[in-house]
C-alpha positions in Angstrom: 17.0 -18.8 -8.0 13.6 -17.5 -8.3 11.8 -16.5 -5.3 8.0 -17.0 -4.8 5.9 -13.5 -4.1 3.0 -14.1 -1.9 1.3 -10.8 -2.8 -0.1 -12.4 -6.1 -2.9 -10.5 -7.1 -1.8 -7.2 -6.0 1.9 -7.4 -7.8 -0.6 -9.6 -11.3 -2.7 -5.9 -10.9 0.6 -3.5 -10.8 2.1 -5.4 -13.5 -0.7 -4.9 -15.3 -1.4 -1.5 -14.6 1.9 -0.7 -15.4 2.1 -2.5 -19.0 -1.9 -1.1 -20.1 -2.0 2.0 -18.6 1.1 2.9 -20.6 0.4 1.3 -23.6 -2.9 3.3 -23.1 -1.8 6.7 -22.2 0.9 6.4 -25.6 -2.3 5.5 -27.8 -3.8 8.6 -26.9 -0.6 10.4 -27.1 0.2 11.3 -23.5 3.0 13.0 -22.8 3.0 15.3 -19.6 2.4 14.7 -16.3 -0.3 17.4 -16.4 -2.1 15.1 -19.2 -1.7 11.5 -17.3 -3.2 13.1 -14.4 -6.1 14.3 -16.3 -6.6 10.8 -17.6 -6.5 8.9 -14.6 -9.1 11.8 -13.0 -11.5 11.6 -15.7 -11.2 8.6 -17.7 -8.8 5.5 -16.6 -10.0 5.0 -13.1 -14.0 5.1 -13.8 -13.4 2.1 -16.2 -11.1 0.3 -14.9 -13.7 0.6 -11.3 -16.2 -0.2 -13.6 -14.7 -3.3 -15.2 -12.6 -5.1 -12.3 -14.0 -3.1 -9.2 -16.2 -5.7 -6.8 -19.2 -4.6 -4.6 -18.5 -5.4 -0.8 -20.5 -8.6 0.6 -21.3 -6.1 3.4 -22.4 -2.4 2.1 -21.8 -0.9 6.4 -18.6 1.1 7.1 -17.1 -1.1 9.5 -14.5 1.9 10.9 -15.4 3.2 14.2 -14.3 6.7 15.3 -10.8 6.7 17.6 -11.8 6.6 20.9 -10.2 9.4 22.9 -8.7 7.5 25.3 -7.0 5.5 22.8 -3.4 6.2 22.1 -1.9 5.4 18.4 1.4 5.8 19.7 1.3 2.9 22.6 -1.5 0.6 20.5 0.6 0.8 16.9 4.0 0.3 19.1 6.4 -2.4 20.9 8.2 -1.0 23.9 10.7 -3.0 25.3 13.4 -1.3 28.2 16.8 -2.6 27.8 20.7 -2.1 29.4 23.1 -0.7 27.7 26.4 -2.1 28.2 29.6 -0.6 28.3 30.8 -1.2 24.8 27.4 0.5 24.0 25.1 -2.6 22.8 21.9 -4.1 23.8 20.7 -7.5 24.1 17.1 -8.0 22.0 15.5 -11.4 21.4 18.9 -12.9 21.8 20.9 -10.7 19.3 23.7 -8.2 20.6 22.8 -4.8 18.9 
């Protein structure tokens, strides 16, 4: 059974990545971690920018600063209070835990 990835182009780019950046890095005869890193600094990621990077329709910075009343913790989580019974479970959407 074969199962149907919805992250297309990002999973086509790491495939590819992974097959031409080795293939690459054995051509020129890389073969420490030292030397990859090198590569990928100096070389590999200003042409591969070059040739499939895209400008942005809109050039602004959309990110705003954190306002300080914001709080990651309560904005980035669900909260939900629950029982606990006395065999130790709780009862979520349903589903004994």
């Amino acid at each position: 059974m074969r199962i149907a990835h919805k992250k297309g182009r990002v999973e086509r780019k790491h495939g590819m990545l992974q097959d031409h950046l080795i293939k690459e890095m054995r051509l020129r005869n890389i073969s420490s971690i030292e030397e990859a890193n090198r590569y990928l600094d100096e070389e590999f990621i200003e042409v591969h920018n070059e040739q499939f990077g895209k400008a942005a329709k809109d050039p602004q910075n959309g990110h705003r600063p954190l306002n300080p009343k914001e709080d990651l913790e309560k904005i980035l989580a669900t909260r939900s209070e629950r029982c606990i019974s006395k065999s130790l479970s709780i009862r979520y959407n349903n589903q004994i835990y």
